[in-house]
VOLODREN-816466 format. One line per field, with one value per residue (C-alpha): chain; residue in one letter; x, y, z. Coordinates in steps of 0.02 Angstrom, whole numbers, plus 50000, padded with zeros to 5 digits. Layout:
// VOLODREN-816466
mol <- c(A:...) .
type <- c(A:...) .
px <- c(X:...) .
py <- c(Y:...) .
pz <- c(Z:...) .
END
This chain:
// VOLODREN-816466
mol <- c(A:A:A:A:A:A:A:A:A:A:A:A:A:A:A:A:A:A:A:A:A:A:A:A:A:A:A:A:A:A:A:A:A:A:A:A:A:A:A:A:A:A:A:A:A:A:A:A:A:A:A:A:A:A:A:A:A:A:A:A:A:A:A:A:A:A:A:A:A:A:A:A:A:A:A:A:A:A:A:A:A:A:A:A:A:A:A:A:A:A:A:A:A:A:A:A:A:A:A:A:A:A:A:A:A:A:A:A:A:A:A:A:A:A:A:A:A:A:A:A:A:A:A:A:A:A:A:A:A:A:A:A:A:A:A:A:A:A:A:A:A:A:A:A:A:A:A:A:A:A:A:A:A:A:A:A:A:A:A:A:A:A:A:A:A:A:A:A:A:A:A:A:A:A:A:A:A:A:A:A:A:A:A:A:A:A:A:A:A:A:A:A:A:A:A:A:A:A:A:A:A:A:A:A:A:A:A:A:A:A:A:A:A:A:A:A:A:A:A:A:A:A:A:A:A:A:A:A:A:A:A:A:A:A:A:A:A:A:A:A:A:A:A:A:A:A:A:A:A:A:A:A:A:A:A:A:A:A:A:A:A:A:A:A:A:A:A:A:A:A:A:A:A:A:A:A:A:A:A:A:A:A:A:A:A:A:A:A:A:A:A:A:A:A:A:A:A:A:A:A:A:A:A:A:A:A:A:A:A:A:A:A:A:A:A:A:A:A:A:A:A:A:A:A:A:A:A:A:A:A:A:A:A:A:A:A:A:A:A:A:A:A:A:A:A:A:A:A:A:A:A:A:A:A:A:A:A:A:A:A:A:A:A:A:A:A:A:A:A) .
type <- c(X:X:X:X:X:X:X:X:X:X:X:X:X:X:X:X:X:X:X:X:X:X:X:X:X:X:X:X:X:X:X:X:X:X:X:X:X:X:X:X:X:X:X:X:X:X:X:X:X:X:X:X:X:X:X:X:X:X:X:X:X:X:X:X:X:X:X:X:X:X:X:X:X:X:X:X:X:X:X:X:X:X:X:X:X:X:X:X:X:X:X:X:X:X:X:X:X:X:X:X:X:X:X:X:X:X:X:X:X:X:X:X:X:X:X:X:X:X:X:X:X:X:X:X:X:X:X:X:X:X:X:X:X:X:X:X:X:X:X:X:X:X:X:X:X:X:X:X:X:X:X:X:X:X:X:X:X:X:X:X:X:X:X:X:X:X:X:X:X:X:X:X:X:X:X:X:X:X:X:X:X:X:X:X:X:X:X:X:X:X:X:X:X:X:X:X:X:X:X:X:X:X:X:X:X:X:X:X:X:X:X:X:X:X:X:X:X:X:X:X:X:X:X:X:X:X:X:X:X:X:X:X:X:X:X:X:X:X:X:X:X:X:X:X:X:X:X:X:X:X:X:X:X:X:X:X:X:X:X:X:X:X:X:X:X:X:X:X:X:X:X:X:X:X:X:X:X:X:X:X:X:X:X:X:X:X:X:X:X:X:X:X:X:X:X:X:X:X:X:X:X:X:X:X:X:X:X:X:X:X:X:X:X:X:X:X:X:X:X:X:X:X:X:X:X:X:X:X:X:X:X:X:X:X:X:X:X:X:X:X:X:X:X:X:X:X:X:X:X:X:X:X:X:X:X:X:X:X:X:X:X:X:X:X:X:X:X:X:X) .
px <- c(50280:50116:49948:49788:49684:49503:49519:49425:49509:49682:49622:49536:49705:49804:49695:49710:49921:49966:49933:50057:50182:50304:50298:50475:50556:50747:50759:50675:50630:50519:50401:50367:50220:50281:50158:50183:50075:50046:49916:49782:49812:49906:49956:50010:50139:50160:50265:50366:50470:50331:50154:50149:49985:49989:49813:49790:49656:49616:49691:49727:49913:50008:50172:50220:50320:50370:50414:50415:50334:50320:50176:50109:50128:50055:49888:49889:49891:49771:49632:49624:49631:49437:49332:49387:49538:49737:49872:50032:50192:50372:50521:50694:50772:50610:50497:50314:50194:50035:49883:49701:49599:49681:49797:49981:50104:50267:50328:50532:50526:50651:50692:50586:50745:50763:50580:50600:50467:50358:50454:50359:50258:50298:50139:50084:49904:49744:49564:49436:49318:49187:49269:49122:49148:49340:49318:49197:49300:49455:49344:49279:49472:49566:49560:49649:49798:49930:50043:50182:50341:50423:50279:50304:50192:50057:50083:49930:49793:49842:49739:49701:49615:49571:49435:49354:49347:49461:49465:49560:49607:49681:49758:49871:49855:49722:49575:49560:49452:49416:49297:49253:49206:49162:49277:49228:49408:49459:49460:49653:49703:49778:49862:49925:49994:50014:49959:50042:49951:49983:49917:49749:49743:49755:49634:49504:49508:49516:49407:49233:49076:49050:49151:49283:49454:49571:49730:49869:49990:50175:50299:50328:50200:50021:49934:49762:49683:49531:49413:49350:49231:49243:49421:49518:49590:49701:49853:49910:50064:50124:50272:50205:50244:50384:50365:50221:50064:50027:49895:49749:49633:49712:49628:49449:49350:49334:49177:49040:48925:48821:48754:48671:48588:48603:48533:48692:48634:48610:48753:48866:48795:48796:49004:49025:48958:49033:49194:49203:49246:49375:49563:49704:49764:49604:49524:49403:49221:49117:48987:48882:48727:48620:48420:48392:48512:48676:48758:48910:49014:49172:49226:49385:49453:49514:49367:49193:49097:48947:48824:48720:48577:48512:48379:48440:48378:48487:48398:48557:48687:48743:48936:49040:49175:49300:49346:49429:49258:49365:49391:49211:49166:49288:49186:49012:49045:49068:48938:48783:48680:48539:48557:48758:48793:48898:48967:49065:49128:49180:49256:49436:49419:49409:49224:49155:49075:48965:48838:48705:48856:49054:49106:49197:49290:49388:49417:49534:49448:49533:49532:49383:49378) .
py <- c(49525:49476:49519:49566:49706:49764:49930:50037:49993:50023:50186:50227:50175:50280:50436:50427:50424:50501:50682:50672:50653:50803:50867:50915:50795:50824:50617:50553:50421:50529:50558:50361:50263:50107:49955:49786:49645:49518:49409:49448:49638:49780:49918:50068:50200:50404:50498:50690:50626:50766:50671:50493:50403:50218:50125:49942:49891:49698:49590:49419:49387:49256:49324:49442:49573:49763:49884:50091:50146:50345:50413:50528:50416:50258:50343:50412:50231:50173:50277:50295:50090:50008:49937:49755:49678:49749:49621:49689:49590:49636:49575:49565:49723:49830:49848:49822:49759:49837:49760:49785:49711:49763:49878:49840:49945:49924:50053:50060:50051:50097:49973:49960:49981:50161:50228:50292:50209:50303:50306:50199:50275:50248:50252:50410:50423:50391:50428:50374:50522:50493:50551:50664:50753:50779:50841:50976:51044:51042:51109:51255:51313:51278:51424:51524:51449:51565:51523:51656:51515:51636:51608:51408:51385:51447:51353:51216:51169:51165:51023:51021:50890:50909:50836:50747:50905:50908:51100:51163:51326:51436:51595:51691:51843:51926:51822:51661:51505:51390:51234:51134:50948:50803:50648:50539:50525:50495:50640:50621:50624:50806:50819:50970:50945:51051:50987:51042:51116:50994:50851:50948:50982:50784:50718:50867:50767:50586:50589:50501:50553:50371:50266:50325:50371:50314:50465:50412:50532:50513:50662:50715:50652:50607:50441:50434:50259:50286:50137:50121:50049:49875:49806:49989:50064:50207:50266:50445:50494:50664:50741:50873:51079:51094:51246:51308:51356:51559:51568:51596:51625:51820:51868:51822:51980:51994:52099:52119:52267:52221:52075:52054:51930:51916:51797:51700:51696:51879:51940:51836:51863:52061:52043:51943:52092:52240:52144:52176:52342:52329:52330:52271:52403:52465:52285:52342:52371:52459:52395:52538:52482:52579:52599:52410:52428:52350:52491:52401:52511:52492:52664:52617:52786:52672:52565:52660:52624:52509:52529:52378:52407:52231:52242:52177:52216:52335:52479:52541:52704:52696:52602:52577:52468:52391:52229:52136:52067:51886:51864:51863:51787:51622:51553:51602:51493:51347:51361:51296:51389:51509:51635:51703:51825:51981:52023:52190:52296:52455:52505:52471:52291:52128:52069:51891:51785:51645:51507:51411:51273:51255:51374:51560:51658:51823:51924:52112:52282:52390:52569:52652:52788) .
pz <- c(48625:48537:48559:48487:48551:48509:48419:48531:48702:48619:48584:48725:48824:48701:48727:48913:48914:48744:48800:48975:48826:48794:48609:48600:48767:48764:48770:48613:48739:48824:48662:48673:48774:48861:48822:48939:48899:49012:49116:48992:48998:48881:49021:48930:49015:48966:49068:49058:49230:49328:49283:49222:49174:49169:49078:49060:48969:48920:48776:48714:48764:48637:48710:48861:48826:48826:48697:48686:48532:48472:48549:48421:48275:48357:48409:48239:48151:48290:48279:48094:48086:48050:48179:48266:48338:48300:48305:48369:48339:48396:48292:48380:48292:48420:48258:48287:48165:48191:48102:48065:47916:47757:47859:47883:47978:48038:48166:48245:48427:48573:48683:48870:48972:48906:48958:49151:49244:49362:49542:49649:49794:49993:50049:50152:50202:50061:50064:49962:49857:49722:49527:49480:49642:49652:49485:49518:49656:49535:49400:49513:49579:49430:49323:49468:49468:49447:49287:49354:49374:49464:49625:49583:49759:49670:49512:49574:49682:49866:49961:50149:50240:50410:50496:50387:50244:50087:50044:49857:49840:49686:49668:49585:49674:49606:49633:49744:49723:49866:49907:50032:50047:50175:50124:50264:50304:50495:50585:50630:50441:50418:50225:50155:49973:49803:49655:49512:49355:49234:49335:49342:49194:49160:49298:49252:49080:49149:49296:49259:49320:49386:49506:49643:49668:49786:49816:49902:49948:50014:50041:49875:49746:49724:49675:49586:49583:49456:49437:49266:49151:49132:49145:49126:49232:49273:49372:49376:49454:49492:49580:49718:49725:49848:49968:50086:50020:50090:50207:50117:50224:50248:50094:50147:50221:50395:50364:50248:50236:50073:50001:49855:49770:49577:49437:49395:49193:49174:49271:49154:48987:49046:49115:48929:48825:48944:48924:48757:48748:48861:48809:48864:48934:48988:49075:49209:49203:49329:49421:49531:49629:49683:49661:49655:49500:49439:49300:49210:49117:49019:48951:48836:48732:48599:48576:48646:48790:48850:49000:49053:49203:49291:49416:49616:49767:49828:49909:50009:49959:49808:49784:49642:49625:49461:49426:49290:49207:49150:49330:49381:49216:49261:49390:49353:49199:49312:49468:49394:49540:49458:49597:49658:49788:49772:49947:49978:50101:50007:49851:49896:49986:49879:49832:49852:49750:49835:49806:49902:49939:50002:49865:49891:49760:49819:49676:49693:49642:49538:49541:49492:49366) .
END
């Protein structure tokens, strides 16, 4: 194999795959990218056997080849390297000559026959959906995903589409996050999958906020097409959760008695400074409206209480009800809406957090002191 790249694609590819990569694999195989160079392109491979994200990205082919180099170590040379083009070089005993100017490196690689490829994908059903969008819905369910292994269904984002709408939802028990969105799929396409955490995480950091992305989907993993700038472009891979999502719809109230309306900003910046005098044993605040008030209290033995008043409309008998303030914090961070509403029934059903759009978060109350 022999090639020259330009400095900033390589690491642009690199920063896309490196991070699928294990820290401590049990293969030493596994802690290596696969690069493949041919027909004018350098298509770089990082896999942990769950998620695998393949980049190509263009280059000046002398030779085709393939080669597995140590992950870590060759995005460490890479990005430190000056500005222009890097000439890789493999010898016949697998060690690659990386240069740059007046850099020189040589770095031992594993042979390509090792490196498990990514299975390839029998073709279920796809849809099309813009990047920045997709994103935002995984951005706005994501932090409710429950990391409890021991409720693996939960350990992701399930996906439904059914006519026409793509909805996510989160949970881990204690709080829900769901969203809606039109796909202009067929009407006939119904998909229900699980998308595992760590694949999230990955396309939260991938996706663009420009150009689309195809997902294919067969019976047990997930295909992201993702259109890039200029000649990139990247594949992820990921295995599916196995098992049936619960039905989360249950949790949603039936009935609502109040609603009120609240100034996203304040409500947050109040929750963020009630929150710290909580504890963690001790990780509810109080929220009692009443009087076209909102009191916040945290009284914490240990630690010394706070009391916050915001002004709603809320001219009704007066209600009090806990939560855990990180819980309502989570997505008021990531709705950019200036105005949320509060929706509860009394102090012992769940509240509801919702926005002027296809967004609902169900959070638990706990008991009130």
């Amino acid at each position: 194999m022999k090639l020259s790249v330009d400095k900033e694609d390589l690491v642009s590819g690199l920063q896309a795959v490196q991070s699928v990569v294990a820290n401590r694999p049990n293969r030493q195989i596994l802690s290596n990218i696969l690069l493949k160079a041919y027909n004018g392109m350098l298509e770089l491979t990082g896999t942990d056997l769950d998620v695998s994200v393949v980049c190509s990205i263009p280059a000046k082919v002398d030779e085709e080849g393939e080669l597995t180099l140590p992950a870590k170590k060759f995005f460490g040379i890479t990005r430190e390297l000056q500005v222009g083009d890097i000439r890789l070089q493999v010898a016949e005993d697998w060690m690659c000559s990386i240069q740059c100017g007046n850099s020189f490196f040589r770095l031992k690689g594993i042979p390509s026959m090792e490196f498990p490829l990514p299975e390839s994908l029998e073709a279920h059903q796809s849809f099309v959906i813009k990047q920045e969008i997709y994103r935002d819905m995984l951005r706005k369910t994501q932090y409710a995903i429950s990391s409890d292994e021991s409720r693996y269904v939960l350990n992701g984002i399930f996906h439904s589409i059914k006519e026409g709408k793509l909805t996510m939802v989160a949970t881990d028990g204690r709080r829900m996050a769901m969203v809606d969105q039109d796909t202009g799929s067929s009407d006939d396409m119904e998909i229900e999958a699980i998308v595992p955490t760590k694949a999230v995480a990955e396309l939260t950091r991938l996706l663009s906020t420009q150009g689309d992305a195809r997902i294919t989907l067969s019976e047990t993993h997930i295909q992201y097409e993702l259109s890039g700038e200029g000649q990139k472009s990247i594949l992820v891979l990921a295995k599916l959760v196995d098992g049936k999502y619960p039905n989360y719809r249950q949790v949603i109230p039936k009935q609502v008695k109040y609603r009120i309306a609240m100034l996203r900003e304040e409500f947050i910046y109040s929750l963020k400074r009630a929150e710290i005098m909580t504890s963690d044993k001790m990780n509810s605040v109080k929220m009692t409206f009443g009087g076209n008030l909102l009191t916040i209290t945290a009284n914490t033995p240990d630690v010394g209480e706070v009391r916050e008043t915001l002004a709603v409309k809320f001219d009704e008998e007066e209600i009090s009800v806990a939560f855990n303030p990180s819980y309502l914090i989570d997505p008021l961070k990531i709705v950019d809406d200036d105005e949320v509403y509060f929706e509860l029934l009394d102090q012992l059903s769940p509240g509801v957090l919702k926005i002027n759009g296809p967004f609902l978060y169900v959070i638990m109350p706990m008991r009130v002191n």
